[in-house]
LUMBA-436259 format. One line per 3 residues: number of its first residue (from 1); their letters; for each residue x, y, z of N, C-alpha, C, CB. Coordinates in nm, 4 decimals, decimal comma. Glycine has a CB too. Example, Ala and Ser with C-alpha at 12.3 -4.5 7.8 and 13.67 -1.06 7.14 Angstrom:
<rs>
1) as) 1,3190/-0,5690/0,7800/1,2300/-0,4500/0,7800/1,3200/-0,3300/0,7800/1,1308/-0,4473/0,9046; 1,2850/-0,2250/0,7080/1,3670/-0,1060/0,7140/1,2900/0,0030/0,7870/1,4084/-0,0598/0,5725 .
</rs>
This chain:
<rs>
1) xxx) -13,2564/-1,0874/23,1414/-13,2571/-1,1899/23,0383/-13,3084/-1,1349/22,9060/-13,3419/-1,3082/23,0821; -13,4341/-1,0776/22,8798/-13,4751/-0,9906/22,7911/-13,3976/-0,8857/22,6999/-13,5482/-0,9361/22,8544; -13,3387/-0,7819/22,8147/-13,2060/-0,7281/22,7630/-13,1208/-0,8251/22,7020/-13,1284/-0,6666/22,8683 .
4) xxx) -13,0473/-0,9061/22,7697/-12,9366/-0,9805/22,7083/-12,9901/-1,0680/22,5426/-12,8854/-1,1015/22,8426; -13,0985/-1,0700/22,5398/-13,1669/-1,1510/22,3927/-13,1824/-1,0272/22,3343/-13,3311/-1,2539/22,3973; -13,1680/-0,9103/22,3503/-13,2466/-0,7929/22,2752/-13,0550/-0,7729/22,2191/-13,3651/-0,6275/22,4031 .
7) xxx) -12,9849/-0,7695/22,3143/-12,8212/-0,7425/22,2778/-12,7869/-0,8614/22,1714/-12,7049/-0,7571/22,4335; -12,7967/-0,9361/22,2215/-12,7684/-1,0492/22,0950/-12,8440/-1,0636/21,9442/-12,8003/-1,1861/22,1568; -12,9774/-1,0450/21,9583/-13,0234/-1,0030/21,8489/-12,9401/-0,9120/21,7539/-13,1293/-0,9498/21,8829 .
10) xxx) -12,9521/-0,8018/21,8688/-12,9001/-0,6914/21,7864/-12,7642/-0,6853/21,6631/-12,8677/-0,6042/21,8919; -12,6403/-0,7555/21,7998/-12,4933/-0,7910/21,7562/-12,5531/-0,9001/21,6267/-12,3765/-0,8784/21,9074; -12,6120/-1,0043/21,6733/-12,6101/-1,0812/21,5211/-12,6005/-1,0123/21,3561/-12,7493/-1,1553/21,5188 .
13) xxx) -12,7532/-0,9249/21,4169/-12,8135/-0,8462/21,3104/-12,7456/-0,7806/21,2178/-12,8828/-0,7624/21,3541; -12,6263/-0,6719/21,3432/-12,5041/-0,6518/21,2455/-12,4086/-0,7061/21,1718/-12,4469/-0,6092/21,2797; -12,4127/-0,8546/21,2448/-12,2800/-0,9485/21,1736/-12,3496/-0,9641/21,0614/-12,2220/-1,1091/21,2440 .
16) xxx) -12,4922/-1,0006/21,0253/-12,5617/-1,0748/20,9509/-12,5437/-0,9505/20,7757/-12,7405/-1,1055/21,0459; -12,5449/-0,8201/20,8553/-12,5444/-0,7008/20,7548/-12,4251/-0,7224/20,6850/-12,5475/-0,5516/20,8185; -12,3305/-0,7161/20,7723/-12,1811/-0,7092/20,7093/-12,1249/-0,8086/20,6039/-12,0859/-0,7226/20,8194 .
19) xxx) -12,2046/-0,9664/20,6633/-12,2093/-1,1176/20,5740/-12,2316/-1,0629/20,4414/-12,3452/-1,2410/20,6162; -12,3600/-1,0212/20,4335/-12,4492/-0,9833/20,3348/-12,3385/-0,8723/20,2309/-12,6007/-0,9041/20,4169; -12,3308/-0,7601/20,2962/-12,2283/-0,7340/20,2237/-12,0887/-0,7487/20,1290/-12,2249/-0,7088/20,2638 .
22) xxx) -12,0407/-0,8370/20,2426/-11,9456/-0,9430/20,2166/-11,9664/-1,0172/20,0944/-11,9447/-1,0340/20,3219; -12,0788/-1,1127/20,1249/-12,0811/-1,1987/20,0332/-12,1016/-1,1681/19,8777/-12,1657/-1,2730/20,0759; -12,2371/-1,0174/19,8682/-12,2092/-0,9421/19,7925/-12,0934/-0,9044/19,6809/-12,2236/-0,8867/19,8545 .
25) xxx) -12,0209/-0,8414/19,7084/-11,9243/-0,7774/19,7143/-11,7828/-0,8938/19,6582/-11,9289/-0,7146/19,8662; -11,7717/-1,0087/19,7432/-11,7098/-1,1179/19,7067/-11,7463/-1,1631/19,5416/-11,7505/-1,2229/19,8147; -11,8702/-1,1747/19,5300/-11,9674/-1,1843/19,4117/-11,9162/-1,1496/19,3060/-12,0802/-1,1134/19,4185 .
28) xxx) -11,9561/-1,0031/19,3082/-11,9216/-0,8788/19,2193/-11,8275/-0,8777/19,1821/-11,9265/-0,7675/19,2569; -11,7078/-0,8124/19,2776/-11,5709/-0,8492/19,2273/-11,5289/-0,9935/19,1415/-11,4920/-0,8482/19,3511; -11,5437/-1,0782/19,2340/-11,5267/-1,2293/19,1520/-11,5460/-1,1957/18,9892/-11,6661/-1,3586/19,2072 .
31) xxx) -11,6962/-1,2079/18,9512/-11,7290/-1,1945/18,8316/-11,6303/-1,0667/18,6971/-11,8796/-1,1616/18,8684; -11,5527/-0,9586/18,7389/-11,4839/-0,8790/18,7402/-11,3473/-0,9386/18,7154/-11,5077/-0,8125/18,8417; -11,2719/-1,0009/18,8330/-11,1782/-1,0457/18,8187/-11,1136/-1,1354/18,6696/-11,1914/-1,0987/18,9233 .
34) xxx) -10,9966/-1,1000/18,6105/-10,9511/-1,1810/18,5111/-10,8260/-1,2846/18,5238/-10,9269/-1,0951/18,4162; -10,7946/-1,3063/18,6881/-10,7342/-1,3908/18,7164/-10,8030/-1,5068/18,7441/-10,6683/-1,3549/18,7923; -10,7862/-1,6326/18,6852/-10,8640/-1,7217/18,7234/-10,8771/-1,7838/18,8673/-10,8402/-1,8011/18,6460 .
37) xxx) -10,7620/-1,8040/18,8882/-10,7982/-1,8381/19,0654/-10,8324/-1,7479/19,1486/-10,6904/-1,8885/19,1470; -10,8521/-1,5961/19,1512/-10,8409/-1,5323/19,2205/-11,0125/-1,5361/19,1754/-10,7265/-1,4277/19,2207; -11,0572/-1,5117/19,0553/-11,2294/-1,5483/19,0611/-11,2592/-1,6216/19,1279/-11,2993/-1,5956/18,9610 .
40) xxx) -11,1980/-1,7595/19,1182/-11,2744/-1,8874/19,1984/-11,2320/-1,8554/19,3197/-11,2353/-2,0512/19,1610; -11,1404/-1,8266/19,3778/-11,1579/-1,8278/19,5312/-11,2735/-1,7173/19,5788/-11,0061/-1,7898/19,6046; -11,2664/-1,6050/19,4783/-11,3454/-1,5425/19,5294/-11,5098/-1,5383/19,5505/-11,3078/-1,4698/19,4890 .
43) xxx) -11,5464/-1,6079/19,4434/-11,6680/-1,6905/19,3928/-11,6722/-1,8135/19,5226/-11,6362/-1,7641/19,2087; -11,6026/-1,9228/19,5604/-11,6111/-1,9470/19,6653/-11,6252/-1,8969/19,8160/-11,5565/-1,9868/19,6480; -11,5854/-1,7808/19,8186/-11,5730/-1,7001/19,9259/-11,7041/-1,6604/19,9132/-11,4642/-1,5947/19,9291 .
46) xxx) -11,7924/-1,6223/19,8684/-11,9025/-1,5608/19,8676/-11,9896/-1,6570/19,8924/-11,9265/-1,4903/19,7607; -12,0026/-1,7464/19,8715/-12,0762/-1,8985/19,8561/-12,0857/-1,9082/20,0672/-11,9248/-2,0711/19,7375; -11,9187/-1,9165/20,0986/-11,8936/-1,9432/20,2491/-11,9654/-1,8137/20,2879/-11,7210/-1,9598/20,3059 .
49) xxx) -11,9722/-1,6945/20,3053/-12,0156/-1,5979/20,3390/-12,1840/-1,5983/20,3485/-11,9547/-1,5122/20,2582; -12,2320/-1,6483/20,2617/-12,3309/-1,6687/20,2502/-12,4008/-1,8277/20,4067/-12,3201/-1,6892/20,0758; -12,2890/-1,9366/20,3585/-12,3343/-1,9900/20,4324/-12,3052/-1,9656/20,5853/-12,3176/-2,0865/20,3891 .
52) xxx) -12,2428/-1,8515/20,6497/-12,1795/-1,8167/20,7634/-12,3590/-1,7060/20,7864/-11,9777/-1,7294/20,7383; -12,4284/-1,6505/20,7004/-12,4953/-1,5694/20,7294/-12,6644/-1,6965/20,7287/-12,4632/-1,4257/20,6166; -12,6555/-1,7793/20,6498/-12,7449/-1,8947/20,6852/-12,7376/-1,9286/20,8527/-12,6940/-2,0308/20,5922 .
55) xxx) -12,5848/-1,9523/20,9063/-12,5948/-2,0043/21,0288/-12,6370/-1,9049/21,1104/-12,4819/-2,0622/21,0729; -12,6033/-1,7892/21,0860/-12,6581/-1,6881/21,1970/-12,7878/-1,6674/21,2048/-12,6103/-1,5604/21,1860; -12,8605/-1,6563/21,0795/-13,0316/-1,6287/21,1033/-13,0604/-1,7337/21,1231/-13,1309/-1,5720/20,9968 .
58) xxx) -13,0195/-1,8793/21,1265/-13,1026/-2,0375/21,2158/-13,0615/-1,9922/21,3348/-13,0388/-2,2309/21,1863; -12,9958/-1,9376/21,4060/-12,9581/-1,8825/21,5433/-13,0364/-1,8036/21,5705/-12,8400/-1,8253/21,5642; -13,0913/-1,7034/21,4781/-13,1325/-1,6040/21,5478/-13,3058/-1,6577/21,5337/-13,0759/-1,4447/21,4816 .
61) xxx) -13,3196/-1,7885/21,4288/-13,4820/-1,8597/21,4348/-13,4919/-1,8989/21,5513/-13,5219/-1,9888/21,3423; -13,3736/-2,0110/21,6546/-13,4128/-2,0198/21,7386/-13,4532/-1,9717/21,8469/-13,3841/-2,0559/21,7408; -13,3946/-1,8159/21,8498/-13,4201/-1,7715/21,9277/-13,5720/-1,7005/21,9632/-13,3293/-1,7209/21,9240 .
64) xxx) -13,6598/-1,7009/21,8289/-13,8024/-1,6777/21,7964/-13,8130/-1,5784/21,7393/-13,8888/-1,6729/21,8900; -13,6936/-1,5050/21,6180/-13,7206/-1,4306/21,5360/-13,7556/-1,4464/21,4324/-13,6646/-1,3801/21,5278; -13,8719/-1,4455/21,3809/-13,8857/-1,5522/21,2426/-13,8612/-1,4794/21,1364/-14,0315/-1,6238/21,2122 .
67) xxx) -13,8209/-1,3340/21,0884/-13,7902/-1,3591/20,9483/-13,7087/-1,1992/20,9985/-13,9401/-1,3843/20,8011; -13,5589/-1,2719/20,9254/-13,4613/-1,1523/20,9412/-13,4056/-1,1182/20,7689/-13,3125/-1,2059/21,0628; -13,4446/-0,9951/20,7779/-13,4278/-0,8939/20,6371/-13,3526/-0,8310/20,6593/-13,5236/-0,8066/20,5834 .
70) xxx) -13,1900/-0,8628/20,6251/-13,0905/-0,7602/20,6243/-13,0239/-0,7490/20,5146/-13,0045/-0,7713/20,7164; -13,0475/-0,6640/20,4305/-12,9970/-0,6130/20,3004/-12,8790/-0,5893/20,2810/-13,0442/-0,5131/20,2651; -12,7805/-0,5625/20,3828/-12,6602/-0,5163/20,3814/-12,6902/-0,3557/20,3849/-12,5779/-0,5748/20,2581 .
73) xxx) -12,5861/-0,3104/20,4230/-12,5476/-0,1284/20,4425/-12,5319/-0,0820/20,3505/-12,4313/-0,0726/20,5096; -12,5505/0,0513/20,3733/-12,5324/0,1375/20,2158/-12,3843/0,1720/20,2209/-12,6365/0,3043/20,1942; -12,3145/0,1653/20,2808/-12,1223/0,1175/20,2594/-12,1019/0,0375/20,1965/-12,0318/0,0658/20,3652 .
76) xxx) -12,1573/-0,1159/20,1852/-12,1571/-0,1958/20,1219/-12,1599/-0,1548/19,9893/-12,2323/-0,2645/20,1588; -12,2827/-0,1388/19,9665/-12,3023/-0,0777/19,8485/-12,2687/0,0037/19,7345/-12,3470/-0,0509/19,8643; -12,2102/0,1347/19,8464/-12,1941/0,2526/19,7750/-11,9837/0,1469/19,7545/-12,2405/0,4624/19,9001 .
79) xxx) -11,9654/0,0727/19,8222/-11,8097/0,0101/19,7649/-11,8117/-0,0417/19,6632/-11,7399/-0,0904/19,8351; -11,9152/-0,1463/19,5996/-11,9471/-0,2247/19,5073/-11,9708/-0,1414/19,3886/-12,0514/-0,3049/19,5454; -12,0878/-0,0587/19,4446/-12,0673/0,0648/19,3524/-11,9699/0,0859/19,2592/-12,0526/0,1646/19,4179 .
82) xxx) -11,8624/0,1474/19,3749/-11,6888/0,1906/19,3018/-11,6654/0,1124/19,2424/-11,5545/0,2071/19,3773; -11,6261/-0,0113/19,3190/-11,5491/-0,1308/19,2355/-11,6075/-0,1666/19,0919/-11,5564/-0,2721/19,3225; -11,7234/-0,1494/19,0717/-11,7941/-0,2005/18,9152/-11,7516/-0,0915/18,8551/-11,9746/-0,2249/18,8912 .
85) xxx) -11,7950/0,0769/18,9113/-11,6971/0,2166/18,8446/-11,5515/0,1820/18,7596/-11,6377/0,3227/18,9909; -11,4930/0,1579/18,8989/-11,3480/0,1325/18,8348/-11,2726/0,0239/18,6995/-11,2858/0,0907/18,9521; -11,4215/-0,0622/18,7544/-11,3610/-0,1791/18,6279/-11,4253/-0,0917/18,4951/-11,4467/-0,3869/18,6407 .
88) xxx) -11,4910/-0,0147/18,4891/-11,5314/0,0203/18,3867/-11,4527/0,1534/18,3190/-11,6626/0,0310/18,4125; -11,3638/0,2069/18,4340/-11,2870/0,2772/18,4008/-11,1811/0,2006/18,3313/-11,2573/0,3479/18,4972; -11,1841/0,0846/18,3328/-11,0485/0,0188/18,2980/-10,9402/-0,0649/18,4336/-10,9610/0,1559/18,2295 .
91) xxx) -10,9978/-0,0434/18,5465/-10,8948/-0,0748/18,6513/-10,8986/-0,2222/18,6566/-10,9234/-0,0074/18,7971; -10,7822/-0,2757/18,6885/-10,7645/-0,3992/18,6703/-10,7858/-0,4905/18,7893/-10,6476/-0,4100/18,6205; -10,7012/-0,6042/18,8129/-10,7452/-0,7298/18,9409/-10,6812/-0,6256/19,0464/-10,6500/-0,9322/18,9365 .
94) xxx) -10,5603/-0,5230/19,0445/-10,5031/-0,4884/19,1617/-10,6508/-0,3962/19,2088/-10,3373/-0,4020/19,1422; -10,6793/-0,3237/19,1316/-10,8109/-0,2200/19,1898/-10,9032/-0,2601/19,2535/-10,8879/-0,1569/19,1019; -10,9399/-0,3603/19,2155/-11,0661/-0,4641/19,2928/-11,0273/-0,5236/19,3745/-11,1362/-0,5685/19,2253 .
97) xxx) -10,8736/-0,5883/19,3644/-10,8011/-0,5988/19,5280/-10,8111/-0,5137/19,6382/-10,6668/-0,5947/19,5261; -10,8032/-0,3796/19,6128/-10,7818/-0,2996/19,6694/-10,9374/-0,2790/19,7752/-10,7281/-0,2007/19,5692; -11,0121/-0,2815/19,6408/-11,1848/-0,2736/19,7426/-11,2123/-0,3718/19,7977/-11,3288/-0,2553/19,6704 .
100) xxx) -11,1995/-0,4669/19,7823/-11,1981/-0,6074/19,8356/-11,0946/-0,6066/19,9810/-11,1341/-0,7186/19,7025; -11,0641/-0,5378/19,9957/-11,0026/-0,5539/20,1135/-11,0043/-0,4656/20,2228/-10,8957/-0,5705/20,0897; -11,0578/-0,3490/20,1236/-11,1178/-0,2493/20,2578/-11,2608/-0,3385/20,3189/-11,1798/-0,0540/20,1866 .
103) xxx) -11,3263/-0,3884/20,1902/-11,4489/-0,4751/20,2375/-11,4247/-0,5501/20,3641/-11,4884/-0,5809/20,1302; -11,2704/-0,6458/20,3861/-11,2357/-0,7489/20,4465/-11,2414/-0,6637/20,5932/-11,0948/-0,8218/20,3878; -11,1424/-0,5037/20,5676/-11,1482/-0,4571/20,7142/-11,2557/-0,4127/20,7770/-11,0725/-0,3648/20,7359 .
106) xxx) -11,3642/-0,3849/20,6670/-11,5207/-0,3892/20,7524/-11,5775/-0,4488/20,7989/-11,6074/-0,3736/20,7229; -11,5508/-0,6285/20,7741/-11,5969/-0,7044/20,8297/-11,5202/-0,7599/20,9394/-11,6340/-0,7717/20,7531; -11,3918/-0,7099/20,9366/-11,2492/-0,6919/21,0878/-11,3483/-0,6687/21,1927/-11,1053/-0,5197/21,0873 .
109) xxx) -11,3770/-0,5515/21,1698/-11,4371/-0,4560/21,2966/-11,5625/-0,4725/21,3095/-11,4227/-0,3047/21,2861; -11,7008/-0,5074/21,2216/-11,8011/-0,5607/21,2745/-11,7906/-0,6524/21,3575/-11,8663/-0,5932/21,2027; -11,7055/-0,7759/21,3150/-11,6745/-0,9541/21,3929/-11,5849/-0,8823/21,5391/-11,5209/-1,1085/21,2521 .
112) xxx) -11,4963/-0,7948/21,5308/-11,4381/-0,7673/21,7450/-11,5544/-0,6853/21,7403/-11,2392/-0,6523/21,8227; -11,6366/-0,6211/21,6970/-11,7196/-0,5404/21,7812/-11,8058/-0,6137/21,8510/-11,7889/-0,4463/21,7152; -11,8187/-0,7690/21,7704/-11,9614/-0,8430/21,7943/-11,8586/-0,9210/21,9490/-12,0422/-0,9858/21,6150 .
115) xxx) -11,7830/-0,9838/21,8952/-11,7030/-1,0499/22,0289/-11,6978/-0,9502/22,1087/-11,5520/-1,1081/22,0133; -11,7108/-0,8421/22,1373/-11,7037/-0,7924/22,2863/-11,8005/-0,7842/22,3638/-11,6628/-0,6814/22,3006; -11,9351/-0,8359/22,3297/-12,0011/-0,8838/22,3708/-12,0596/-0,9870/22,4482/-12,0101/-0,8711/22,3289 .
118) xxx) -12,0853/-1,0430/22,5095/-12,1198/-1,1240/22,6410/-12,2344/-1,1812/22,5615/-12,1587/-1,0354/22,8012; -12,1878/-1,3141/22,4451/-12,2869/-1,3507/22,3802/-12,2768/-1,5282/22,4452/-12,2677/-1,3092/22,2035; -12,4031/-1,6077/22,4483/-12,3756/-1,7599/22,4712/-12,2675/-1,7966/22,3856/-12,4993/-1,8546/22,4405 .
121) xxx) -12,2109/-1,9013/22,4917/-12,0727/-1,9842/22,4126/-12,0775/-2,0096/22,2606/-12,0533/-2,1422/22,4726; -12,2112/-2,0840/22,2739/-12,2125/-2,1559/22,1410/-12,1986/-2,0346/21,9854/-12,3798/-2,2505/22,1446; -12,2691/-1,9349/22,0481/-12,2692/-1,8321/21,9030/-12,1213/-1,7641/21,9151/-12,4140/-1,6854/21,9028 .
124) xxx) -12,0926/-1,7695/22,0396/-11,9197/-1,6728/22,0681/-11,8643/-1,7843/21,9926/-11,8274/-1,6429/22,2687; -11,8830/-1,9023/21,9907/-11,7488/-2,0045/21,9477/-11,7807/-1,9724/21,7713/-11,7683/-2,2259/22,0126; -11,9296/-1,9528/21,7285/-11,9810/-1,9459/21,5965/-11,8809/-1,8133/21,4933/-12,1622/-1,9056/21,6212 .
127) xxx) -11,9043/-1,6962/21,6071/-11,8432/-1,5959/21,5310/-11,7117/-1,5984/21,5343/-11,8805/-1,4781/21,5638; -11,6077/-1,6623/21,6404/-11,5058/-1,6826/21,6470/-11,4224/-1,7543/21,5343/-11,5091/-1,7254/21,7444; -11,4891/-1,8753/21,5055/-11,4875/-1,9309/21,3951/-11,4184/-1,8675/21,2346/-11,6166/-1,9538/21,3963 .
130) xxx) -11,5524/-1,7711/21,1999/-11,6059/-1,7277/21,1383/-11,5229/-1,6403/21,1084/-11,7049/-1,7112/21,1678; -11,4924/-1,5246/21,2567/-11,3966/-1,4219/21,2330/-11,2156/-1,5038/21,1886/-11,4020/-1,3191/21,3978; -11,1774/-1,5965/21,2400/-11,0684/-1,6852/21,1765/-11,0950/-1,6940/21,0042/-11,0780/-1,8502/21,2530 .
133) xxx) -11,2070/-1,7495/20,9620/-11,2220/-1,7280/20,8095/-11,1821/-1,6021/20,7240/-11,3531/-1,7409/20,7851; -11,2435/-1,4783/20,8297/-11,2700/-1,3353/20,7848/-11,0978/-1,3376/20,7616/-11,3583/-1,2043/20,9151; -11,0066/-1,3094/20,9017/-10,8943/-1,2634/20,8587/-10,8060/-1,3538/20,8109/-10,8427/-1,1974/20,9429 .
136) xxx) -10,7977/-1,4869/20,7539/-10,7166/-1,5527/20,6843/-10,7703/-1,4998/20,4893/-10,7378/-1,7326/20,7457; -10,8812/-1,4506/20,5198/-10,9511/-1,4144/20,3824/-10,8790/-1,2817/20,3566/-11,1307/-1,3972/20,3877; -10,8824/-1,1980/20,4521/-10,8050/-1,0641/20,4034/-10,6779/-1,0716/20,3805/-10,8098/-0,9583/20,4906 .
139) xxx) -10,6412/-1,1859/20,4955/-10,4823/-1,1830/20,4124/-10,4171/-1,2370/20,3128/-10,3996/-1,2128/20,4701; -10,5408/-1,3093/20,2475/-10,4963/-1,3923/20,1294/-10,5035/-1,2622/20,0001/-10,6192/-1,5483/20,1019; -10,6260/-1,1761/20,0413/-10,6683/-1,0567/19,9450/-10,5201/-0,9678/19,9430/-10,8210/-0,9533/20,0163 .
142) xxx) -10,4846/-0,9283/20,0463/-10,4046/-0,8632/20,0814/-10,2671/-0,9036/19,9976/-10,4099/-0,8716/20,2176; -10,2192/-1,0448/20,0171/-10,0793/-1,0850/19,9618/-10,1444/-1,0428/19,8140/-10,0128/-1,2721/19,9912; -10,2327/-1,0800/19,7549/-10,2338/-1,0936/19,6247/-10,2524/-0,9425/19,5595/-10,3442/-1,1968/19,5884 .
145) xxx) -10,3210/-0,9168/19,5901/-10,2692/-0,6908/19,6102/-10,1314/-0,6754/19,5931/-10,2900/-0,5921/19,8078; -10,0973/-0,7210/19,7182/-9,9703/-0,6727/19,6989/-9,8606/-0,7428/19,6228/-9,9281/-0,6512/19,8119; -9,8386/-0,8718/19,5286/-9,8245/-0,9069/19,4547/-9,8382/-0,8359/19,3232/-9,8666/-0,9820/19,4808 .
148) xxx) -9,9827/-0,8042/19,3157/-10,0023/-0,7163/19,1795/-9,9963/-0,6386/19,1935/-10,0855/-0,7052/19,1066; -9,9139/-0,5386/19,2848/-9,8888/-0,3846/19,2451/-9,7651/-0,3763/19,2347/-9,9340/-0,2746/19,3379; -9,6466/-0,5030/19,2505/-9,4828/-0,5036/19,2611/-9,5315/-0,5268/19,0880/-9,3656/-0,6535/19,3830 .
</rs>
């Protein structure tokens, strides 16, 4: 039982990193962006990201962790990084599409890494959820990429 709370911790911990990133990153770009809807969705997207990483650390309160500090990864980072680089190079909404969506496939593979896990229903149904948000989000990033590079 111990083990299995020490595994779940753990898996959260990472989803919780990747959120963080995410939401980040959603942020950044947003503010960047000179398409107007493509700011606001993205500015919204960060908002949801945020509140997807609220639900996970009340999950992980109940479980009697009381204060979870996850900064996000230095991938995160060192992407956001680029992406502010590039706008300053001049790169436009397709360039920040472009990081914005490698972002999306990092958070692909954190969310199945976390589902292969043998987590209670209720948080499996949570990230399941969640991961449905993730990839309807990349593919919205994705069409609009590829829109602006035809």
């Amino acid at each position: 039982m111990a083990e299995t709370l020490k595994i779940e911790k753990s898996v959260l911990l990472n989803v919780i990193e990747a959120l963080h990133d995410s939401q980040k990153g959603f942020a950044e770009i947003g503010e960047h962006l000179k398409d107007d809807q493509l700011k606001r969705y993205f500015l919204a997207t960060s908002l949801q990201r945020a509140r997807f990483r609220a639900d996970l650390e009340n999950e992980l309160h109940r479980e009697g962790m009381a204060d979870v500090n996850q900064a996000g990864s230095s991938g995160g980072a060192l992407r956001r990084n680029w992406a502010d680089l590039k706008v300053k190079l001049g790169g436009g909404d397709h360039t920040l599409l472009v990081t914005a969506e490698a972002g999306e496939d990092d958070a692909k593979k954190v969310y199945e890494e976390a589902l292969k896990h043998d987590l209670p229903r209720p948080v499996q149904a949570m990230l399941e959820e969640q991961m449905a948000h993730i990839l309807t989000s990349h593919d919205y990033v994705k069409k609009h990429r590829d829109e602006l590079k035809s």
